[in-house]
N, C-alpha and C positions, 0 to 999 in steps of 0.2 A: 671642525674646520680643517683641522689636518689631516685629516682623512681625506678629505674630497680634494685637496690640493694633493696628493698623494698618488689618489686615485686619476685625477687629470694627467698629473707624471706620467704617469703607467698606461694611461690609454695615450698620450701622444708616442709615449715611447711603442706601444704596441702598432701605433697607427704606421708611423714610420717605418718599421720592421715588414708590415705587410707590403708598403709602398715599395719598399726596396728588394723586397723577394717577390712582389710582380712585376717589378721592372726585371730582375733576372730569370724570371719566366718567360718573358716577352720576349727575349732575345732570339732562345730556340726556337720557340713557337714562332717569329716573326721570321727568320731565317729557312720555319719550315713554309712559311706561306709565301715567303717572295721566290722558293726553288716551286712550290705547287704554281702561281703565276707564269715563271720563266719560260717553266717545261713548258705550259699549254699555249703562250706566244711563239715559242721560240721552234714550234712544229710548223714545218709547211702545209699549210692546208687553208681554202678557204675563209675568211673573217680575222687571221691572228697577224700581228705586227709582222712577226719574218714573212708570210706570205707575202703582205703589200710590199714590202722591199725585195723582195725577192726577184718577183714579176718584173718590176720596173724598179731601178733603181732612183733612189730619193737623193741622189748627186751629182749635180752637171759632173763629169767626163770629159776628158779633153785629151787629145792625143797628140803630142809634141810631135815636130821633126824637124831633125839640125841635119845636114846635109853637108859631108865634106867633099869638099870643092876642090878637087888636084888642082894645083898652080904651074905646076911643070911635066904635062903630059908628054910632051917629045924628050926631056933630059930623060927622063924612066925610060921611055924605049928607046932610045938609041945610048944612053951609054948608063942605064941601069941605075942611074941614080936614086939618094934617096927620096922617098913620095914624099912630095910640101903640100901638107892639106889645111883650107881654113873650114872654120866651123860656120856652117851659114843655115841662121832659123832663127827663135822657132816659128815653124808655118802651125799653125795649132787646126786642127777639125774636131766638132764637138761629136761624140762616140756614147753607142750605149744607152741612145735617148728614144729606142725604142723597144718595145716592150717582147719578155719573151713568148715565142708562138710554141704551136702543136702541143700545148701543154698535155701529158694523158696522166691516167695515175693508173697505178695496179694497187688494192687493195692488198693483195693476194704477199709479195715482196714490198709490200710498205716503201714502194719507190714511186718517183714522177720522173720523164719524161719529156724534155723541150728543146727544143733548136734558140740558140741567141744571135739574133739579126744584128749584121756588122755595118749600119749603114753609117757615113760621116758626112758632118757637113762642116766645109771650109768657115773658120773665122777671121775676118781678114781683121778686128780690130787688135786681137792678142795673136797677129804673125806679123814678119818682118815683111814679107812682101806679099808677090799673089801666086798663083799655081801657074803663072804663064812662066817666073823666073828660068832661066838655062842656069844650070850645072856644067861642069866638068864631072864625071863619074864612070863608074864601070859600068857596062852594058848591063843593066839589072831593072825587072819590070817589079814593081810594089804596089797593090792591090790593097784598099779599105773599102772601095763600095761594091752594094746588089753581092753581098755575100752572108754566109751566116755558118756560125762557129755551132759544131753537134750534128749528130744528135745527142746530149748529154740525159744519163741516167743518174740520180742523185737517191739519197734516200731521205724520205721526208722526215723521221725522227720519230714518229706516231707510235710507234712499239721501244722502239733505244732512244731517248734524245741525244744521245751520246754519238748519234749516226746521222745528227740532221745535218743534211747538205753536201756531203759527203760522196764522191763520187762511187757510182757502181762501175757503171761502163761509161766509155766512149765514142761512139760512132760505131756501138753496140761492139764492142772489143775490152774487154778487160785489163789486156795489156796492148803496148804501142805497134808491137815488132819492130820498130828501131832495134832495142838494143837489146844484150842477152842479157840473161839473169835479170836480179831482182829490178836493177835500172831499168826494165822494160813496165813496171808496174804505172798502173794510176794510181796515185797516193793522192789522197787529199781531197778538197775542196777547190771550186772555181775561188775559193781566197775572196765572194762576195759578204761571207759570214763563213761562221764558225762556230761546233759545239759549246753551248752554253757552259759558266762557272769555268772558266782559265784561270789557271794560275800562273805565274812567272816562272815557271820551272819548264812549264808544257814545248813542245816542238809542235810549231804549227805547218801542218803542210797542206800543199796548194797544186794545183796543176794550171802551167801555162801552154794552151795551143801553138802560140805562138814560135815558143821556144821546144818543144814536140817532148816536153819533160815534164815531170814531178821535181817541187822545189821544198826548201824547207825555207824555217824562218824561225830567229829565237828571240827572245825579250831582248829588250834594248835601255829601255828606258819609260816611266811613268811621267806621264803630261797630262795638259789639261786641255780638251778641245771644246771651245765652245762652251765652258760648263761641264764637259762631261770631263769624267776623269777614266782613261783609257791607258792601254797598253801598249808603245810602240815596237813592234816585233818586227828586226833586221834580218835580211841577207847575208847569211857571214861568207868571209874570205873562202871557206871550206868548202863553200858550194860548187868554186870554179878552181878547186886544188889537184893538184897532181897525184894520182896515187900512190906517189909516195910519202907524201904529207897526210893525205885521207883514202886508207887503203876503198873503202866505201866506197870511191868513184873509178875502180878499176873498169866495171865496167861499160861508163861513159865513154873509155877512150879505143874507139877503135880507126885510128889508123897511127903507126907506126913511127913515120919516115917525120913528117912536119911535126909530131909532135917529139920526136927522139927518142922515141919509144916511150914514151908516156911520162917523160920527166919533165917536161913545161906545163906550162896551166895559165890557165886565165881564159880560156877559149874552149869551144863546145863545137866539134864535126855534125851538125846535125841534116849533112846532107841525104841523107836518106826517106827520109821528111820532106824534101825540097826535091823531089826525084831526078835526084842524084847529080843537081849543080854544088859546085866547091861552096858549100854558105855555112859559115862559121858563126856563132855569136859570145857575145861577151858584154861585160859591164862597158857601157861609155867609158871611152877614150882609154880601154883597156885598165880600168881598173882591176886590182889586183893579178894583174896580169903577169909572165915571165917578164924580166926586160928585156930580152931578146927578141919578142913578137913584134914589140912596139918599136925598135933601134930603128928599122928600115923607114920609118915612120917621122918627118915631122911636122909639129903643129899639136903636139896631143899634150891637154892637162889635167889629167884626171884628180877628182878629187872628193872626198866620201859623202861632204853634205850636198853636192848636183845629182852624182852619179848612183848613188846605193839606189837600193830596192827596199822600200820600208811598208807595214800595214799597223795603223795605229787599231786596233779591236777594243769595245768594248769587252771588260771581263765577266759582267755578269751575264749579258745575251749573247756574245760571241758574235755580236754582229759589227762590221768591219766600215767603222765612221770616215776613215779616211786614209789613203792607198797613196804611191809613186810607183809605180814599177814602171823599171828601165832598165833597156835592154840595147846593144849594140849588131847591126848587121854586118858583117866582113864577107870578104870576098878572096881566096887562095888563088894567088894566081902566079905561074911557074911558066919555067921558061918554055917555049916550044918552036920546032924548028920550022912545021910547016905553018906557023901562023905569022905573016909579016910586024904582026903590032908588037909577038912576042919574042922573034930572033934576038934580039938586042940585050935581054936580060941575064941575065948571072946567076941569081937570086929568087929564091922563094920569097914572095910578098904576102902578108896578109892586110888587104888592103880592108881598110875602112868605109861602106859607104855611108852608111847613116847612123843615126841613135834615136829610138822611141822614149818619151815622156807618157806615160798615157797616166795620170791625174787625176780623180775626185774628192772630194770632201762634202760631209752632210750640209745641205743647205741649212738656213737660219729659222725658218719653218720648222723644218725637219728636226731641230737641233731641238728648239721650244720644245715639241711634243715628246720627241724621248727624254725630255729633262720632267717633264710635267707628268709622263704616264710609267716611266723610270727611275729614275736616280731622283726624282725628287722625293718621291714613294718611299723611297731606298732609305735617302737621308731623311726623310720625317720621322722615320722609322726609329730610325736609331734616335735620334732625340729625342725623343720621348722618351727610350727607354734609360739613356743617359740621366733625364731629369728625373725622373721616376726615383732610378737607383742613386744617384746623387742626392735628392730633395729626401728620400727617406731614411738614407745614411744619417746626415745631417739633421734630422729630427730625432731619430734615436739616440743616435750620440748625446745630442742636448739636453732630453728629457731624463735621459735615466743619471745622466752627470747632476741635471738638477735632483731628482729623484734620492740618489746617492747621498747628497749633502744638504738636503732634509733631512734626511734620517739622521745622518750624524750631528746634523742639530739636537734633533730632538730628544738625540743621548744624553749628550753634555746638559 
């Protein structure tokens, strides 16, 4: 009789022991099977999740514009006053809701090939008004339709996942010729996804058309989006720093005289990109900016939760559930003797005309199936192997405690 109660000890306590050392076998092995899944979704190619998002993005898009409205166009030209602007939007157009063309692939460089069609369509229910509004502004023409952004070369990830999405070239250029040295490179990704398995340490970088540069972006903060739990990675101040603050950006600053020899910041020359009209950019309302750029200026309130540039990323697929990036357009404009609008002046302005919102997040759809074909995966995962390792600890424990103190019963 005490045997067999003895023997029952012994096998629950054995039972447990195995429960809880294949629950920590499960771990690795499950860690190796959800990076074996990753990799084969997280390649651009034909039938895998990043493909389908890739192509067409699974997130209405929307593209802000606040428009400042000079109040006092004649006090600025005739006795140089400061510029009073108010903030007037957002007019929103929905962007990006068509799919990308010319897709090709080279087997050969493991890359693809595609142009992204820029077309926008007005929303007048999320804008303040309609596209007939008048402005006060600087003479400046802004272009979103019947255009298209590349031809961009990426690499599909197929040989490195380490390299999916990734830009090769540009408008088949590898670097911009904007600017000298390393500043002229393409770094990064279109920032629509991103190599798989991030950690909060990484530097994610991105390339903006837009703004005729390579950006970076660093962790910010973990949130929850929809269920998913994701990585919010910021714009730091350092991006649009002086090089004397971040010797790094030396070579963004090329001209001299407006910038005081490269001791202001907050602003980016990128007219050479803009064939070679004075167009400036910067964070909205001059965030981060010197406060000298902005003095000549009023009406401006910048402030980090409207204005940053944020990408929340999932960290296990590196694919990019929800984005703001914003950006500010300016305008230099200095005195001149043969233009009658600018006799009057004194001062170097760097005028303000607009700021872009351009906006997505994963739809609700969208959000279901990566919870359902991802992270629920993910988390079922893991609990199992929690209860596994938890349920067999606790059976061990108890059995050989009882085990134990039979025996020493059976001494006495």
């Amino acid at each position: 009789m005490g045997c067999d109660r003895n023997c029952g000890l012994i096998a629950g306590a054995v039972i447990g022991a195995v429960l809880a050392v294949f629950g920590g076998i499960l771990m690795p092995v499950g860690d190796m099977l959800i990076e074996k899944t990753v990799k084969k979704e997280a390649v651009l190619e034909e039938g895998t999740i990043a493909f389908k998002n890739w192509v067409k993005t699974g997130a209405e898009v929307y593209r802000q514009v606040w428009i400042f409205d000079v109040q006092n166009p004649e006090e600025v030209a005739v006795n140089s006053s400061k510029i009073k602007v108010k903030q007037r939007g957002p007019y929103t157009y929905r962007v990006r809701y068509l799919a990308k063309e010319n897709i090709m692939w080279d087997s050969e460089t493991h890359t693809v090939s595609f142009l992204q069609p820029n077309g926008a369509i007005f929303e007048p229910s999320l804008s303040v008004g309609t596209e007939n509004d008048t402005f006060t502004v600087l003479n400046l023409a802004v272009a979103y339709h019947n255009t298209a952004d590349g031809v961009y070369k990426v690499f599909n990830g197929k040989d490195d996942i380490n390299k999916v999405a990734i830009i090769d070239t540009y408008k088949g250029k590898k670097h911009l010729s904007y600017w000298p040295s390393y500043c002229d490179m393409i770094n990064g990704t279109d920032a629509a996804s991103f190599p798989p398995f991030i950690e909060k340490t990484r530097i994610l970088q991105f390339f903006s058309s837009d703004a005729c540069r390579s950006f970076y972006a660093v962790f910010g903060a973990e949130i929850n989006l929809k269920g998913i739990p994701v990585y919010r990675f910021i714009l730091p101040s350092l991006v649009f720093a002086s090089p004397l603050e971040n010797p790094d950006n030396h070579c963004f600053c090329t001209e001299k005289i407006i910038s005081k020899n490269c001791t202001l910041y907050g602003v980016l020359d990128i007219g050479k990109c803009k064939d070679g009209k004075p167009v400036y950019i910067s964070l909205p309302h001059f965030l981060h900016a010197s406060p000298e750029i902005a003095e000549p200026v009023e009406g401006l309130s910048p402030n980090e939760e409207e204005h940053t540039t944020y990408l929340d990323v999932e960290p296990i697929t590196g694919f990019t559930l929800q984005f703001a990036k914003r950006l500010q357009i300016n305008i230099l404009v200095k005195p001149g003797k043969r233009i009658g609008a600018l006799k009057g002046l004194k001062q170097n302005y760097m005028v303000p005309v607009l700021w872009l919102n351009e906006t997505g997040t994963i739809g609700d759809e969208k959000a279901e199936m990566f919870r359902n074909q991802v992270t629920g995966k993910i988390k079922l995962l893991g609990l199992v192997e929690m209860i596994l390792i938890s349920v067999g600890a606790v059976m061990f424990t108890a059995f050989m405690i009882s085990y134990c103190a039979c025996r020493l019963k059976s001494v006495k």
